[in-house]
ROTOR-366811 format. One record per residue (C-alpha): residue in one letter; x, y, z; residue number from 0. Coordinates in pm, 1 decimal, padded with zeros to 6 digits. Layout:
# ROTOR-366811
PT A X Y Z NUM;
...
# end
This chain:
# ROTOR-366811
PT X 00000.0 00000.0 00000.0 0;
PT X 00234.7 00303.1 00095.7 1;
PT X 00534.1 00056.5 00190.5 2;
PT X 00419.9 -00050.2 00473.5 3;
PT X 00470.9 -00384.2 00650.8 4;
PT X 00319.0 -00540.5 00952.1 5;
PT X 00574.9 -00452.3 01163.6 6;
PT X 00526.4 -00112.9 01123.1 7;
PT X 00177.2 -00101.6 01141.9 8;
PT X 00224.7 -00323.5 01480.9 9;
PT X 00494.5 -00035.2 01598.5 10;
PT X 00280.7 00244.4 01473.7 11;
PT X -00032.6 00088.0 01669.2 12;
PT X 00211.5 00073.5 01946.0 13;
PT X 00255.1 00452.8 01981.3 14;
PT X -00070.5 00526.8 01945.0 15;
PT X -00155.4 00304.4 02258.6 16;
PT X 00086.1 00462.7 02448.3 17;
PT X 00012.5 00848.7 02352.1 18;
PT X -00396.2 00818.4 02364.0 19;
PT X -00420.1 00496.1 02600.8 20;
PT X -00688.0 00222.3 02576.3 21;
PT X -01002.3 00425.8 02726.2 22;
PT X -00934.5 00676.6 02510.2 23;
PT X -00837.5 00537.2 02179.2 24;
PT X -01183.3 00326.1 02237.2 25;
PT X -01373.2 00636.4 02208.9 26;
PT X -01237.1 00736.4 01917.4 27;
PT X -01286.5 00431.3 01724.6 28;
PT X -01631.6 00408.3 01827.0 29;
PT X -01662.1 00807.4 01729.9 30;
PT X -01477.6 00745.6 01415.8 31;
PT X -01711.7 00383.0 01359.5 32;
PT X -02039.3 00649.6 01445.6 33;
PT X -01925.3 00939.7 01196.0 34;
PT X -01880.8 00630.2 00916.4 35;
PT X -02225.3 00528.5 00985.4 36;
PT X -02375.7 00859.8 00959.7 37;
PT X -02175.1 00942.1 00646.5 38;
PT X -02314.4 00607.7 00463.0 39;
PT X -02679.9 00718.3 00594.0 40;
PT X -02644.7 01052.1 00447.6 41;
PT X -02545.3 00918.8 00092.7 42;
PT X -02796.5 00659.0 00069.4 43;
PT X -03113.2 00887.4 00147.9 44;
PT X -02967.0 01172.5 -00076.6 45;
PT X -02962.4 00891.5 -00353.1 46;
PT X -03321.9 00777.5 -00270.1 47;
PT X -03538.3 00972.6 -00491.3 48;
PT X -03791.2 01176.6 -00306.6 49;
PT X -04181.1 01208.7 -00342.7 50;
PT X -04274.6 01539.9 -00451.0 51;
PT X -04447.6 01763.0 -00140.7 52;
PT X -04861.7 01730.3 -00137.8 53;
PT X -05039.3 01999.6 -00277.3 54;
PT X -05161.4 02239.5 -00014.6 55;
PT X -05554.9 02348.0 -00037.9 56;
PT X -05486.7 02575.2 00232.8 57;
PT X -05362.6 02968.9 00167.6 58;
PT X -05038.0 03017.4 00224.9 59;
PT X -04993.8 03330.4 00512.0 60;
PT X -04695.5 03559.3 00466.5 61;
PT X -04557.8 03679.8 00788.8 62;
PT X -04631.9 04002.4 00900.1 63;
PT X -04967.7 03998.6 00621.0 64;
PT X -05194.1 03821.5 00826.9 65;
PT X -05529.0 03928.8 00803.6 66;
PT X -05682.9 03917.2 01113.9 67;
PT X -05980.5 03646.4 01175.2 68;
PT X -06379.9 03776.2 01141.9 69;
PT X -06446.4 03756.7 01535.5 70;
PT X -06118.6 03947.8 01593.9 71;
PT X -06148.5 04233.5 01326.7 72;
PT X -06515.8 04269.4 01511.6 73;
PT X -06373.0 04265.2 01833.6 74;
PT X -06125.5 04539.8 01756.4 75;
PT X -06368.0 04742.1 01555.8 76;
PT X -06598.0 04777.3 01856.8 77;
PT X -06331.9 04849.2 02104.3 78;
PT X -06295.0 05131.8 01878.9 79;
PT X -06594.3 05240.4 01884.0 80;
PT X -06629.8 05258.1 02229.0 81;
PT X -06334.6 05501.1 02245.8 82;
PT X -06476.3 05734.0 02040.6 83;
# end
């Protein structure tokens, strides 16, 4: 591959040991083993195809163009009034 034999791999997994230790080089296989995982889940929905989104019936409200509802535009016009 890049030269490599098993005895260097061996001494390379050797220094690892010692600099990270076993609790800790456990976590990061199983954190590098999770990130895998969630890469291969990513690429296989993105290739699913997707349905296309219902159609809505419903009107679609724009915020801040909200028309206020029948009983509440009545509500407000009579507070009004009584002002006056």
């Amino acid at each position: 591959m890049f030269g490599l034999g098993m005895t260097e791999l061996l001494v390379i997994l050797a220094i690892v040991l010692l600099i990270f230790g076993p609790k800790r080089l456990k976590n990061i296989g199983s954190d590098l083993g999770n990130a895998i995982k969630g890469f291969r889940t990513a690429v296989t929905e993105e290739e699913e195809p997707k349905a296309p989104a219902p159609e809505r019936s419903e009107e679609r409200v724009i915020e801040g163009e909200a028309s206020p509802a029948p009983a509440q535009k009545q509500a407000s016009e009579a507070k009004q009034d009584t002002k006056a």
